[in-house]
C-alpha positions in Angstrom: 24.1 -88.2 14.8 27.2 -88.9 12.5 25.3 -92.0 11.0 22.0 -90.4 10.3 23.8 -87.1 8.6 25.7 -89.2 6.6 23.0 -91.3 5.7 21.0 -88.6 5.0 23.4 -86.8 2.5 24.0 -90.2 0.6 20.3 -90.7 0.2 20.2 -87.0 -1.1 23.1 -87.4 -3.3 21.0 -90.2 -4.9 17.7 -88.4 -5.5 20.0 -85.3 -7.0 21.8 -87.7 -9.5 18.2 -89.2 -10.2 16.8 -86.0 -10.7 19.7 -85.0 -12.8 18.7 -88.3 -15.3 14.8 -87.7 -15.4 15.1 -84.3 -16.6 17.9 -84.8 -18.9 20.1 -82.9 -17.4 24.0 -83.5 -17.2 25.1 -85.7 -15.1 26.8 -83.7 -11.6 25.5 -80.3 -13.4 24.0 -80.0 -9.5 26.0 -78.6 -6.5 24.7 -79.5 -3.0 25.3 -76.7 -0.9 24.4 -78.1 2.8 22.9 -74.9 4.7 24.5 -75.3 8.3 23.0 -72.6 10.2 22.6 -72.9 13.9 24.5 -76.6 13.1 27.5 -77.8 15.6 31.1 -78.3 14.7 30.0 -82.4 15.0 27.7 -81.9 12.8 29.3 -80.3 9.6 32.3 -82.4 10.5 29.8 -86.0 9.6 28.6 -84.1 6.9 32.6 -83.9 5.4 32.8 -87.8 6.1 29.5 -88.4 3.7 31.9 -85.8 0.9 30.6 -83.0 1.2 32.5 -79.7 1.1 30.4 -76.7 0.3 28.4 -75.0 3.3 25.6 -72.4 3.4 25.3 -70.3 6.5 23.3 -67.3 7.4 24.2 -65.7 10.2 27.9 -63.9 9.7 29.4 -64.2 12.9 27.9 -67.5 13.9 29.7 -68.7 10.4 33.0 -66.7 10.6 33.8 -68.8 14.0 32.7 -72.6 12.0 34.8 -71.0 9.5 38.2 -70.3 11.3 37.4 -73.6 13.3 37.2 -75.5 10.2 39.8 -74.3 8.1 42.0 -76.9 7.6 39.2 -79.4 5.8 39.2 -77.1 2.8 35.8 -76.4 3.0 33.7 -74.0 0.2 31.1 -71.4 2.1 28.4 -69.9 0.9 26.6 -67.0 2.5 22.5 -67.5 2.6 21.6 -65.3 4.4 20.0 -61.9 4.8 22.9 -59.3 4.6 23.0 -56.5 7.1 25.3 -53.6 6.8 27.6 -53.6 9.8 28.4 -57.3 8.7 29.8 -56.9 5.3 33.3 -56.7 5.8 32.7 -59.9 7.8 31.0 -61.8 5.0 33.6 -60.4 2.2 36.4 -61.7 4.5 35.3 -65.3 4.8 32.9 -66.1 2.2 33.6 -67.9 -1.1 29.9 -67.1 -2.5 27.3 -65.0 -1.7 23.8 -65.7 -2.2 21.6 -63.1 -1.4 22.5 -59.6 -2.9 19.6 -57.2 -3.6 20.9 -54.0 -2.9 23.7 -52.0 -5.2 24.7 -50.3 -1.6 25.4 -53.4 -0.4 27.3 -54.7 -3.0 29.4 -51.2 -3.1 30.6 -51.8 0.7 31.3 -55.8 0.2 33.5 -54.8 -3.0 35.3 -52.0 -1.1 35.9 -54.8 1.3 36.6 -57.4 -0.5 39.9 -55.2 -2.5 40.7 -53.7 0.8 41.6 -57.4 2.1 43.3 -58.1 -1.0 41.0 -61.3 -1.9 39.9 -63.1 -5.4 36.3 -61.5 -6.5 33.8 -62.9 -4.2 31.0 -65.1 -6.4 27.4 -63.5 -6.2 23.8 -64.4 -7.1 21.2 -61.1 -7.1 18.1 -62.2 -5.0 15.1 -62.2 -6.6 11.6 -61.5 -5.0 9.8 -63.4 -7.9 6.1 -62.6 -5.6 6.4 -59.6 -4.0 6.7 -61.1 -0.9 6.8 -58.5 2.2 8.0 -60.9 4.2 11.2 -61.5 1.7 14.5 -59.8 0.6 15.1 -59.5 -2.8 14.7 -57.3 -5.7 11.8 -57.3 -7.5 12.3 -58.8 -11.7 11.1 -55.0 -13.1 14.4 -53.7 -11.2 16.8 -56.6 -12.1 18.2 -55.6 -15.1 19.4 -52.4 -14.0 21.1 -53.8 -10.7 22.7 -56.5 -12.7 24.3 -54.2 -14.9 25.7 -52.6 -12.1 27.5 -55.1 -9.7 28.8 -56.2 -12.9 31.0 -53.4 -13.4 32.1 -53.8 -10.0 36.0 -55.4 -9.8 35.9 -57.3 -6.4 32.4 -58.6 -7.3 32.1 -62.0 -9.8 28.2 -61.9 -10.7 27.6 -65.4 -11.5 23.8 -65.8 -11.5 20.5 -65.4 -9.6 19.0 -66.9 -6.6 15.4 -67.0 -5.5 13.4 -68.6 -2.3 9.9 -68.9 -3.9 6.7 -69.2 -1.5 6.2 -73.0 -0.8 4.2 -75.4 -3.0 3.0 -78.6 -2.4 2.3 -79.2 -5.9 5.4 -79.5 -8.4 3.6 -77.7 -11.4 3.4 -74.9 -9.4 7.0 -75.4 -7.9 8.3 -75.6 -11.1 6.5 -72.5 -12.3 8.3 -70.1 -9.7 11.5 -72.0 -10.4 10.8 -71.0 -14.0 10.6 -67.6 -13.5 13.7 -67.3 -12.8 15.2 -69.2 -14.9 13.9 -66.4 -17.8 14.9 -63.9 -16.2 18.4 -65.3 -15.9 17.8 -65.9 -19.8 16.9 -62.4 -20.4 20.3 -61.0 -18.6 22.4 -63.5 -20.4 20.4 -61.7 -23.8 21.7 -58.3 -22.7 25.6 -59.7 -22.7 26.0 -60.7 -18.7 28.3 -63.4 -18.5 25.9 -65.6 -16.0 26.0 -69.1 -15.6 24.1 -70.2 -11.9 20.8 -70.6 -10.3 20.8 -70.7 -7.1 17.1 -72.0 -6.5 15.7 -74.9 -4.8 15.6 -76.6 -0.8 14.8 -79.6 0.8 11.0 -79.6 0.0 11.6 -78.7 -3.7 14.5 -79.2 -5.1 13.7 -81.7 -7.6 11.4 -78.9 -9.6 14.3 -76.6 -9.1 16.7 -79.4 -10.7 14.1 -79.9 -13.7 13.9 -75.8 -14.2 17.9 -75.6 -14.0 19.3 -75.3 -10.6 22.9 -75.3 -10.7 23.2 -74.6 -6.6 20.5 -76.3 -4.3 20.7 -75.1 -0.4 19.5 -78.0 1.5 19.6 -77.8 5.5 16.6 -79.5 7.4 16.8 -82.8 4.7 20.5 -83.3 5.7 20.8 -81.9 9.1 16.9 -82.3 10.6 14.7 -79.9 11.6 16.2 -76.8 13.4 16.0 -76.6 17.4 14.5 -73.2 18.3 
């Protein structure tokens, strides 16, 4: 396991950097956050041999044990997940990012938190639901504006950017179209005097047209890790 993970990450590493050249962006403008969800303390530990140090998870309680385990590599987490209400003081506690904010309630209660336990303001991307996907969380781009404006003004809350998990493409026009779509509407808060500066868009099936529409964060799990076990 520790050979093929670490093999893995160096071969991703490469195609990141490569990607980085072909679409003229600057060179290590990309973070590689390896998602590690459902992933063994082994595991994330051959994934630190390879250099890497920033970890997405999406479950809170399954993470706030890798994290306490873990806390003497040093490592940055990132939560991915779906946030649910009764976990927020967890995720404010032990997080140093947050991914997937859609819902001013939500960001009320991890802000409370998050000042309660005395902590730096906890780095947040709004999730977008660029289709209208029932099946996805997110805030829809006609209601954006409006919540952006709002967990800015919140003190335990850093709004860095946006984050979005479009439906999956084969074809990398069309990938690159969602990834665009975000990207304007990231444009279009900047416009309005939000100090944003990260997309969090793109995963191991596309995150080369999420690199050429300007991914600063990619969440990569099944490319590094494999595919789940269920």
């Amino acid at each position: 396991m520790k050979k093929s993970i670490f093999g893995q990450l160096l071969q991703i590493k490469e195609r990141i950097r490569n990607a980085e050249y072909r679409f003229g962006r600057n060179p290590d403008s990309v973070q590689l956050i390896a998602v590690s969800k459902t992933q063994n303390l082994e595991a994330i530990r051959s994934a630190v041999t390879a250099g890497q140090r920033a970890f997405g998870e999406n479950y809170a309680q399954e993470a706030s044990e890798k994290i306490l385990s873990l806390q003497n590599l040093g490592l940055e987490w990132h939560f991915v997940g779906r946030i649910q209400a009764n976990k927020t003081k967890l995720i404010a506690n032990n997080f140093s990012w947050i991914h997937s904010l859609a819902d001013l309630r939500l960001a009320v209660k991890l802000n409370e938190y998050r000042k309660e336990a005395n902590l730096a303001p906890i780095n947040v991307c709004i999730q977008v639901n660029i289709q209208k996907e029932a099946s996805k969380a997110g805030i829809y781009l006609e209601h954006l504006a409006c919540l952006a404006k709002s967990i800015d003004k919140l003190s335990h809350l850093n709004l860095r950017g946006l984050m979005a998990i479009p439906k999956p493409e084969k074809n990398f026009a069309s990938q690159r179209k969602n990834f665009k779509a975000l990207r304007l509407s990231l444009v279009k808060l900047q416009a309005l005097g939000l100090q944003l500066d990260t997309l969090s868009m793109g995963m191991s099936e596309d995150f080369e047209a999420a690199i050429a529409e300007g991914a600063t964060l990619i969440r990569l799990g099944t490319a590094i890790f494999g595919k789940r076990k269920l």
